[in-house]
Each structure stands twice: as C-alpha cells, then as structure tokens.
N, C-alpha and C positions, 0 to 999 in steps of 0.2 A: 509636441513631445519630440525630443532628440534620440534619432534613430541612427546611427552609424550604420552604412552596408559592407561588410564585405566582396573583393570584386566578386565573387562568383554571387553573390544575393543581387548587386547588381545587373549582374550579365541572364540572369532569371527573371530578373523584371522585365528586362529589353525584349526577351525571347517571348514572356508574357505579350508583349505590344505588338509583336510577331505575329502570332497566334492570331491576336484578334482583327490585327489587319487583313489574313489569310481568311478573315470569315469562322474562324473555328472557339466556339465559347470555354475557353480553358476550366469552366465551370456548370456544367450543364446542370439542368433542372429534372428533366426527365429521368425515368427511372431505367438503370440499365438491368437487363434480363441477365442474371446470372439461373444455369443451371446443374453446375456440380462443381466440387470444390476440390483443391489438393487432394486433399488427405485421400478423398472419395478413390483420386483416379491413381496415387500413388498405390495404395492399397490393391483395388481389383482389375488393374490393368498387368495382363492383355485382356487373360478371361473373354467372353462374350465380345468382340472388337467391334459390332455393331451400336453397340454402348455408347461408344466415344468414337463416333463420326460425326455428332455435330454439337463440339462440347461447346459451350459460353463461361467466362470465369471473366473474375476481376481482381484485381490487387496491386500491390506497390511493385513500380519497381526499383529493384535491390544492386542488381550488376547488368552491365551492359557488355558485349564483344562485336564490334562493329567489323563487317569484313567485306566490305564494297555493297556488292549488292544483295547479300545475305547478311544475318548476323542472330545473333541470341541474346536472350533475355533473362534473368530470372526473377521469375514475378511469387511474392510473397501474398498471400490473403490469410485470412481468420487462422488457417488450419494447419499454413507451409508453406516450402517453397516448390514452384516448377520451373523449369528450364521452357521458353518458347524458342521456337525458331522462325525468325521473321525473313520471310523474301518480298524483295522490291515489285517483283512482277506479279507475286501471289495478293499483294495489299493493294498496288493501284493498275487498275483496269486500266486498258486502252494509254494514250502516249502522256498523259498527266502521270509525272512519279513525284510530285510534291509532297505527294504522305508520308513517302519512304524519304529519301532526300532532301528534304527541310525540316518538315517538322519530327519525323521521326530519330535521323543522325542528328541533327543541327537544336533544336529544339525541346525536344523532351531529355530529362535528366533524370539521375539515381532519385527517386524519390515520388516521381510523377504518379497516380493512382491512375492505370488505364484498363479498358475493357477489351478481349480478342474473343474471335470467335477462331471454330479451328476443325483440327481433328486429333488424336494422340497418334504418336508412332514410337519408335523406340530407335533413336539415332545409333550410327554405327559404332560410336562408342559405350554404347549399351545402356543410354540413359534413358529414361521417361519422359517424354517430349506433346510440347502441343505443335504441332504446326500452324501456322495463322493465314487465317484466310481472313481476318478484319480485323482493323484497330479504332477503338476512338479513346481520346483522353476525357480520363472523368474526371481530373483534380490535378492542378499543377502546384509542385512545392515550391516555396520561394526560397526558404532554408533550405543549405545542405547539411544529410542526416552526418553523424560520423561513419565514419567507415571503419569497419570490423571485417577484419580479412582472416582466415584459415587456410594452412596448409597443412598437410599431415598431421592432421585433426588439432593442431596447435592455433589458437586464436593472437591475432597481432591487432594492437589498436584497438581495443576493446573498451567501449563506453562506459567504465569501470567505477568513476570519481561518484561516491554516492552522493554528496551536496548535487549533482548533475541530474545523477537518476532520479532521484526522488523529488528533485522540483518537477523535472521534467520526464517524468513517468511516460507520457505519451510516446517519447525519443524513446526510453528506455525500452517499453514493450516491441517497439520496430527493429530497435537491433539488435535486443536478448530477448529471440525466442525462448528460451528457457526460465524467465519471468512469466510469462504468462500462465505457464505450469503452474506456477505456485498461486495463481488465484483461480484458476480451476477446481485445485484441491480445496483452499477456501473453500468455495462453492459447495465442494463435494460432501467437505466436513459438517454444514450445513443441512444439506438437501438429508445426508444420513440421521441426521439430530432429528430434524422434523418427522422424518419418517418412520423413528423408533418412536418419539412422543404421539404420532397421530396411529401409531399400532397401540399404543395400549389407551386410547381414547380422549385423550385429554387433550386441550380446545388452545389452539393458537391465538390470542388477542394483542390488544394494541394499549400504553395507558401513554396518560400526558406527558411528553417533555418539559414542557413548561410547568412549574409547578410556583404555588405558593408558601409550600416550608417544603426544602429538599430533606427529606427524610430517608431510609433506610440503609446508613452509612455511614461512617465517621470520616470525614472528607471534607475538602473545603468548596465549596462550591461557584461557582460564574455569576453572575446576578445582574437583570436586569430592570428593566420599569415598562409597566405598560401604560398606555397614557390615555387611554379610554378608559381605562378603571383606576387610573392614579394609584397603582400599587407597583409593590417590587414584586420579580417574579424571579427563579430561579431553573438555570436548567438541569435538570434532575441529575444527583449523583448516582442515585441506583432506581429499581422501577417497583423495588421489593414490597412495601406498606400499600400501595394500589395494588397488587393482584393478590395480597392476605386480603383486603378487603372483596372482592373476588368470591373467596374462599368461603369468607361470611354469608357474603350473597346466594351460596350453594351451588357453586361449580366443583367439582369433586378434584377434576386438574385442571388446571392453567397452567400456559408458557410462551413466552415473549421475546424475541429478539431483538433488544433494545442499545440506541446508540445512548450512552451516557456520559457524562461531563465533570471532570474533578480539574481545579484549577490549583494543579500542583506543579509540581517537579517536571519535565521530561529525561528519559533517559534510555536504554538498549531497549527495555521494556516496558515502559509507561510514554501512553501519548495521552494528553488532555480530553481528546475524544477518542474513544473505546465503543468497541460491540463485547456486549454480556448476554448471555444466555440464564435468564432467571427461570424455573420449574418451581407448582406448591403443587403438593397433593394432598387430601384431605385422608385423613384417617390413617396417615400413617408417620412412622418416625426417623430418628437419624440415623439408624441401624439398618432398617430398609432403602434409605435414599444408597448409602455404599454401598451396596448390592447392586442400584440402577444404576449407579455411576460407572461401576466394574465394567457392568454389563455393557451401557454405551462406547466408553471409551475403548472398550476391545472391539465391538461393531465397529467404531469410526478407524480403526490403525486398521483390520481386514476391509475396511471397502479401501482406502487407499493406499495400500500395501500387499495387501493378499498374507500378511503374517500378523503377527501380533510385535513383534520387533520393529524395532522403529528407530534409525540413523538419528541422534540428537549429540551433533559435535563428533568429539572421536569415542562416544559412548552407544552401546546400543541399548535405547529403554524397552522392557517387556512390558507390555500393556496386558500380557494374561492373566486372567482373573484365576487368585485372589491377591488383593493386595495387601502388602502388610500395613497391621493397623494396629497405633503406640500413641497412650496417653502422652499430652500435653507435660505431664509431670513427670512422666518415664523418660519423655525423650530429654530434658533437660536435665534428668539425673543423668543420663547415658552421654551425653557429649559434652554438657558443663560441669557434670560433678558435683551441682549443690539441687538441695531439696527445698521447694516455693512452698512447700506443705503449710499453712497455716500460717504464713510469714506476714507480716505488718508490712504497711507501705517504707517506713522509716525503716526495716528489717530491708528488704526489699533494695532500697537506695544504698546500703552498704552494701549489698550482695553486688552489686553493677559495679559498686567501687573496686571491691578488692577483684573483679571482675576487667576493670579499665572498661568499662562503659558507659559512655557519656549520659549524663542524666539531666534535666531540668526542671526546676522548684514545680513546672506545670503537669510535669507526670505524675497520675496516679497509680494504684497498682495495677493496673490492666496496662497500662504503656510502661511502666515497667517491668513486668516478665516480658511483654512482646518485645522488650529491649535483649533481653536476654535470650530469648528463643531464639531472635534475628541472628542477633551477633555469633552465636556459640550452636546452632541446631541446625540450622534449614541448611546450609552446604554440604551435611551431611547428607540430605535427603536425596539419593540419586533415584532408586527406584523408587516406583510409585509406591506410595507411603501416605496413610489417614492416619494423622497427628489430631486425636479425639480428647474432647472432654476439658474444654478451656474453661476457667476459671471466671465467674460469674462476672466481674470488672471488667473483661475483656469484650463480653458479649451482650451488651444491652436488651436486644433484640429475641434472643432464644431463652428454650424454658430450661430452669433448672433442673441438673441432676436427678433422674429419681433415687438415686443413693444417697446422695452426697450434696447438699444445698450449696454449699460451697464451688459446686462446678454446674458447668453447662453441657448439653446435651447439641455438641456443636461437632464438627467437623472438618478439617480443610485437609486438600489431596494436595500432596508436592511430591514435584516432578524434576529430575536433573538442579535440587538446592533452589526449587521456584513454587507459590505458590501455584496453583491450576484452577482450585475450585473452593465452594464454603458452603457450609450446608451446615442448618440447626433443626435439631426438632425446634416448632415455632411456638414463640411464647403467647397462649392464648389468654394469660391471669388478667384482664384488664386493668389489675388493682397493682400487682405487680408487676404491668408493664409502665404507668404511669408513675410508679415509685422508682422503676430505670430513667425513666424519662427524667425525672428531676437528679438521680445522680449523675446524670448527661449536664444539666443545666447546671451546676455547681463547679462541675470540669471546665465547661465554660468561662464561667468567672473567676476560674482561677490562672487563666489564658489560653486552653487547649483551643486553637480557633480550627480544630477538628471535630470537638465534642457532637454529638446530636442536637438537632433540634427536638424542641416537643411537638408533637403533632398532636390535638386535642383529638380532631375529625377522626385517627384513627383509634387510637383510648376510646372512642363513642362504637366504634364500628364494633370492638372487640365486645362491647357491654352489651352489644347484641346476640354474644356467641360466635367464636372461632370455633370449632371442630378440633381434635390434633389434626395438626400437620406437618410435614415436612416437605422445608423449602433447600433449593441447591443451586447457588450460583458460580459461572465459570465465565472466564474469560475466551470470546473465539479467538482473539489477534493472539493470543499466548499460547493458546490451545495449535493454532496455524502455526507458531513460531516451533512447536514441536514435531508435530506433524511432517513439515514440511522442512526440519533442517536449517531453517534458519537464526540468525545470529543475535537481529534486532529486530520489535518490530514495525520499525518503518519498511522493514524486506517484506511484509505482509498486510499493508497498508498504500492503498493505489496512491492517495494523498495522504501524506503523515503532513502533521504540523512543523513548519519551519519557522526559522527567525527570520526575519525582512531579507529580503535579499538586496543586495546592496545596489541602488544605483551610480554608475560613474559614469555621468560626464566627461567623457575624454576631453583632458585640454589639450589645446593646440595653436598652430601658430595663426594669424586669420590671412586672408586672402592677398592681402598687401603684403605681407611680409613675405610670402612666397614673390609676388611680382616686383618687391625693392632684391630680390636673387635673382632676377632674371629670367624667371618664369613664363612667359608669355599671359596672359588674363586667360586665352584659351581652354588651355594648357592646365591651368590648377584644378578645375573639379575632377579631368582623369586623375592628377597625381592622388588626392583625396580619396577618389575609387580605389586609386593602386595599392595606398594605406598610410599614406605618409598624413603624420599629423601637425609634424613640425618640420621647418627647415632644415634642422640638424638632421633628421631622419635620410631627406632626402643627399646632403652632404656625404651621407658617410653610405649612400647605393654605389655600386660598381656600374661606373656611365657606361657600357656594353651592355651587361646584361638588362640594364633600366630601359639603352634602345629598344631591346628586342622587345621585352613586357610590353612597354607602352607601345609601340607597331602592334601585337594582338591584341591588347587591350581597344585600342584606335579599330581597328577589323570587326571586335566581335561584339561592338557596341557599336558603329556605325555613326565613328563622329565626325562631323560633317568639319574636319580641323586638318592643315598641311601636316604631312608626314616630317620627322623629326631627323633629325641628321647627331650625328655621335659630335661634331666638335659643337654646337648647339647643348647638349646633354651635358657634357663635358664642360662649357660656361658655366651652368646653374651649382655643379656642382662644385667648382673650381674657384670662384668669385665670393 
C-alpha cells in the first residue's frame, strides 16, 4: 500500500531506528507502575507534601521548552495536564547524559507516551510541578498530532474540521480536552438511568441483535444471511416484541440498553447505528410511564448539572417536572389550524395539499397526519412537551384508547422541536394485534417499504397472556445531544458512521524525470521527503532557502550523500 511521509513522519522513523540502536524498546511490554494521576495532584497539592514525594504518572507528551540543560514538559494523561521539570543531572546518573541529550532533546517528540517518576513542588512561577527523577518512554508517535496553541485563553489552530474529528476521534480526544467531557456525561446519563431503574427493581437483560423478522418498528432494516442455517437474518430495528415477550414470561420490569439498526437516511440526528433505552413494566399504563419519564429526566439534568435547566443551543430547556402534556389532535389544531377528527385518508391527502405538503400514493392515514404534525407541529415543541393519544393508523403496536377507539393510548416527549422518547400503554389483544399486523402487511403492498413485518412468534406469545403494560422508548445519542449541548449527533458518538473516505494516490513525477533536471540519483528520495512530487514543484522553490532545508533535512536523517552547494541547487532548478 502507498504510504506518503511527511518530513517530520520521516525524521520520527529515523529517531525510531535511534532508539533502538541506543538499546531502548520504543515499545515496551512490561507494565509501567503509575501511582496518582493529574487531576489527583492538581487538586490536593500542597496539603500533606509527604504525599507527593515519590509520585509515578504517565501520559502524552503535549509541549516541550528545551533550555540547555533543564527544560519542561507538559505531560497530558486520562485526567489533565502537568508541567514536568526535567534536569540533565537529575535523569542521568554518573558521566553518561545520553537520556537527557539524545534521546530526550533529540529524539522524543510532541506526541511521545512516556513515564516519570519525581516529586511535586510548586516552581517560582507559582505552577504545579513534578520534578523528574526518571524517564522511560512507553510509546513513540510516528504522526505528528496537530497543534492547538492558547494564549489569553484564546485557542489558535484548533483541530476543528469535523470530517477530521470524527474520523479520527482518537486525534480529536488528544487535543480537545473538552471532548471527552461530553462522553463522560454519556456515561453519566447512563450509569443515572440504570440506577433509577435498578431502584425501583426492575431486571437489566440482553435480547438478539440478530433477528429473524425485525419487528417493533416502522423502519427499514440492514439484512443479512447466515449460512449454517441458509436463512436471512436481520439486525434488529428496535428490541421492543422480545422484552413484551419478557413480560409474558412474568418479569414484572425489564430494561435493556440496546444498539439498534435502521438503514435510512443519515443526518445532524439520525445515525444508522443508534443506542435506545427500551423499559415495559407490567401492570401499568401510559399515564404512569410520564410520571417515570418526568421523574428520570429531571434526575438525569440534576446529576449533570446540579439544576433542572439545561443549555440546548441559545435556548435554555427546564427539565422540571411537570411537563406539558397536548393531544396529538390539539397540537395540530393549535399550530396547523385544521381538525384530523374523523377525517378519511382521501380527506386527509387534500388536507397536505392545501397544506403544500408532499404526499405519496403509498401513504396511508397514519403517515399522513405524521406528515402533518412534522411539517406544521414539532418546531413548535421547545419545552418538554407529551404530544399524547395518536390515532390508531399511526401506532400499530399499542392499545387502543379506552375512550375513544379511534386513538391510541401512546405517547412521545419533544424536546427543542425533536422527538426524545415513545411510549404506549402496550397492546396485549392478540386478536387485535394480529389484525394490526395485517394492516402493516397491506401498507406494504402498497410500497411503504417501512411498514411492519408480521411476527407470528409474537401474536403466539401474546395468546398466552400479556398483563397491561407499559412500554417507553428513548433515544441516548439524542437524549446526550441535549444534555450535553451539542449540535449533531456525531458530537456524541466516539465513531459516527462515515462515507468512504477518499483515497488519493498522489501523482507525480517518477524518479527519472527528476534526474533528466539534473538531480543527482542521490539526491531524489530527500527531495521526495522534502515533499516535492513533481518537478515543477521543485522549479518554482527558492534555490536558498531549498539549500538550507535540504543541509537539515541531510543532518537530521543522517544521509550518508555530499553536501549541496547553492549554484548546484540553482541548476536543478534553472535547467
């Protein structure tokens, strides 16, 4: 595979071959003893100064200030950054100074992973400081990272290009500390979720990703084959019809944090693969589940905020319970002005017209109000808002209305004009989940290649008895996107899904056509280092400054080729 180096990736290889000529494994095996971290010592330092006299840490280093025979460091790990202070006489014992004077000025670079041992002090300019009494390198970089400089608190060169960050997260997390922030909270959002669901006793499980009919969803789904059993398999849209069957089975709750798959769209907020949070609890309804939603989502804004207010854009959302809570029919009288009451699909399709919203022969009346609510409702929705009681076509899966046949006993929470979450009292009628089922399969044929499949396995489960329940799904990557402030969610996703990323072959000129310019044979693999890929490249350098490059280029790669002279330089390019 064609590899281009940059000089500095080359002049890091060489320092590599350095190294292990020097005897020193730029890769070691063994484990190095760290025993307290930044944060630790930023934190409780001076305090107790017996503490930190004989620290061990490890981590990147980020800046260097070389000053003869002293110089500093600042070394980045998990938690921060510390300033070391490294002295020549303090690291090499007795008249060998190779560690400080070769490998450490000459050899290690911005990027290197090494380990010190020390003591802390607090240098005269008032800083937090290790002193180093031992270095070894535990990892040497061959890439140089970008570099992100600050002054008065202003950042310059900032690794900002998000096609960059998000390929290359790894890069990202090194030099924006304040990325990592944001999946901390992740985490947090999390660890709080589980922690309210295992307070009120209900059972964390696991169901198939792989599935035989992806069921509880209207979505398109990925699909594979497996070849020991000669069938197609798909990987699950939602994880909902395995934990109602759960439910059957007599677990009173269930809850599962599941990675799911819909082979749609991508866009600020939809990625192919998604984490959803699905809960069912047994013997209860849609009425109760917003009550636990309230409840959660104000627990999850006070564990990572300490308020119930929450920065989302230049809006601040109140996560304090109660939230307002408006029929499906309300809110479309209230922001579009027309009444779904009773209305026929063909009623319906004129409503979108004289409406300007796009319709197709394959809608029926459930995607077309949802045409309508999109279009003309949810940007209304800034504060948390339960938009309740969808209309039977829309909700397959949940029970009907106990008033009103005609509606569903459903729910979803929107947040800043977005959906958040979904939630149905669940439909246990066997009889009338099965007669959804087929108005799913008719949608179908008429080309919704969204519509449901039928699941028979569960129609059987249900014929054994469902209990009420109610089930409530939520999005984390969206749920994080709020939380945490951010814009898309690939900002809240370590790998978001990309398009290919493009490989180019640099073209160039080949090896002869530099030496029919007068290039010496020598002579072309430096120019190549130096970056030239064509001859015109090199034509149109300034033959001074080209001397001087290539004289350190020649030094700091140690090539064994006569030194160059400016009227020489000045042929190649002149000719």
């Amino acid at each position: 595979m064609y590899q281009e180096l940059s000089e500095q990736e080359a002049i890091r290889r060489e320092s590599l071959k350095e190294l292990e000529k020097l005897g020193i494994n730029p890769y070691p095996a063994e484990a190095y003893n760290v025993n307290i971290t930044t944060a630790e010592i930023l934190k409780n330092f001076p305090g107790d100064n017996s503490l930190y006299q004989d620290v061990s840490i490890a981590g990147r280093i980020m800046t260097r200030r070389i000053m003869g025979a002293a110089s500093f460091v600042d070394l980045q790990d998990a938690t921060g950054r510390i300033q070391l202070y490294i002295k020549r006489d303090e690291i090499c014992e007795g008249d060998d100074k190779t560690l400080y004077n070769t490998v450490f000025k000459r050899l290690l670079d911005i990027g290197d992973i090494i380990g010190v041992t020390g003591f802390v002090f607090i240098t005269q300019m008032g800083e937090i400081s290790i002193h180093v009494k031992s270095l070894k390198l535990l990892s040497k970089s061959l890439r140089v990272l970008p570099v992100v400089k600050e002054k008065d608190d202003q950042v310059f060169d900032a690794f900002s290009d998000p096609e960059a960050r998000y390929r290359q997260r790894y890069v990202d997390l090194i030099v924006n500390p304040e990325v990592r922030d944001i999946f901390v909270k992740r985490s947090q959002i999390i660890n709080t979720m589980r922690s309210f669901f295992n307070g009120q006793g209900y059972l964390e499980v696991e169901t198939p990703i792989l599935q035989p009919i992806p069921g509880g969803a209207a979505a398109r789904p990925f699909i594979t084959h497996h070849n020991a059993l000669d069938m197609p398999l798909y990987l699950r849209i939602a994880n909902e019809l395995y934990l109602k069957k759960l439910i059957v089975g007599g677990f009173d709750g269930v809850y599962e944090f599941a990675k799911d798959f819909r082979n749609e769209g991508m866009d600020r907020t939809h990625n192919p693969e998604f984490t959803v949070l699905e809960i069912y609890v047994a013997y209860k309804d849609y009425f109760w589940m917003m009550d636990f939603t309230e409840e959660m989502l104000e627990r999850i804004a006070l564990s990572l905020h300490g308020k119930t207010g929450v920065q989302v854009g230049e809006r601040e959302i109140d996560f304090r319970r109660p939230f307002r809570r408006l029929t499906m029919t309300e809110a479309i009288k209230e922001y579009a002005g027309v009444d779904i009451t009773g209305k026929t699909e063909d009623e319906l399709r004129q409503m979108c017209r004289n409406l300007d919203i796009e319709t197709t022969p394959a809608m029926g009346k459930g995607k077309l109000i949802d045409a309508i609510f999109g279009e003309k409702c949810e940007e209304h929705l800034i504060q948390p808002t339960f938009i309740m009681d969808y209309p039977i076509e829309m909700s397959p899966l949940c029970k009907r209305h106990r008033t009103n046949p005609d509606l569903t006993e459903r729910f979803e929470l929107f947040v800043n004009g977005k959906e958040l979450c979904n939630a149905y009292s669940e439909l246990n009628d066997p009889v009338d989940q099965l007669d959804r089922f087929q108005e799913q399969l008719k949608l179908s044929q008429k080309g919704d290649d969204e519509a449901m499949f039928i699941d028979m396995d569960f129609v059987r489960a249900l014929e054994y008895g469902m209990p009420t329940c109610s089930g409530m799904g939520i999005g984390i990557d969206r749920l994080t996107m709020f939380m945490t402030n951010q814009p898309s969610i690939q900002d809240v996703l370590f790998f978001p899904q990309m398009r290919p990323e493009k490989k180019v072959v640099p073209a160039g000129d080949t090896d002869e056509a530099f030496i029919e310019a007068g290039v010496p044979a020598v002579w072309v693999p430096a120019l190549r280092k130096y970056g030239f890929k064509t001859v015109a490249d090199m034509k149109a350098a300034n033959p001074n400054k080209l001397l001087n490059d290539l004289g350190g280029l020649r030094k700091k790669l140690k090539l064994d080729i006569p030194a160059l002279k400016l009227e020489e330089i000045q042929a190649w390019v002149e000719a």
